[in-house]
N, C-alpha and C positions, 0 to 999 in steps of 0.2 A: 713283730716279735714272735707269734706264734710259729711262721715261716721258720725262721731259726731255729727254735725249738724241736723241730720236726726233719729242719737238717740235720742237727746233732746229732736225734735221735735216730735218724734212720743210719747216719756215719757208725754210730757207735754200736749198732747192730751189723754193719756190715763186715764191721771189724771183729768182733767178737766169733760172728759165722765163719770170718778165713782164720782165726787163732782157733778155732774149736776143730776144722778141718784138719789144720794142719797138727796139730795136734793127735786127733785121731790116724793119720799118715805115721805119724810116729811111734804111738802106741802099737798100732796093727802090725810095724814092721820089727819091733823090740818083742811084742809078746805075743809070739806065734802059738805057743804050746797052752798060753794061761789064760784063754778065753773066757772060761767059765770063774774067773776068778775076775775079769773085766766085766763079766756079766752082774757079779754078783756088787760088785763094786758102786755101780752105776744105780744100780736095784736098792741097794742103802742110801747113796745118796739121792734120790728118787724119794724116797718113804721119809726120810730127813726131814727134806724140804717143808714134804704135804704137812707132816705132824707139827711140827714147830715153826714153820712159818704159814702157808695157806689154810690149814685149817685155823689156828688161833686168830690173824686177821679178818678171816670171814667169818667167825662168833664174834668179835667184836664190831664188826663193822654189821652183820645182819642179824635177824632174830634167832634164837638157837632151833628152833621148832623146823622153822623155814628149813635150814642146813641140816639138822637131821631126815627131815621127810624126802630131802633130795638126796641123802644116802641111801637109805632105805628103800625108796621106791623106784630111783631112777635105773636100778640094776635089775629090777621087777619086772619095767616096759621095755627095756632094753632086750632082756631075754625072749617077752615074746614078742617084738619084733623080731628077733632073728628066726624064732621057730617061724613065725604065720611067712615070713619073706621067705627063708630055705627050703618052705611045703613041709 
């Protein structure tokens, strides 16, 4: 049962990647000039998502302390890995 499950899901991922392609083949060749308007497009639905669906999920699904300290700090060690890694 679980074998199927994981066909489906991997089908319905494979399909969704060639409808998103082809999609972006379409959009790229319709909107030459309005980039930064596909930029910005993409960038709201991006922030969309986070705000009302994955953050709200992961407060209720983990402690809230937990997901704030991994806001807060994980951007912290991130920056200085990049400084100690770039010299």
């Amino acid at each position: 049962m679980y074998i199927e499950m994981n066909i489906l899901f991997t089908l319905g991922s494979l399909l969704g990647l060639l409808a998103g392609g082809g999609l972006l083949k379409l959009v790229n060749h319709l909107a030459r000039e309005r980039i930064q308007f596909m930029y910005a497009t993409c960038g709201g639905i991006l922030l969309g998502l986070l705000f009302f669906d994955i953050l709200p999920s992961t407060w209720h699904l983990y402690d809230l302390r937990g997901v704030l300290f991994l806001v807060t700090v994980r951007p912290v060690i991130m920056d200085i890995k990049n400084v100690l890694i770039s010299g």
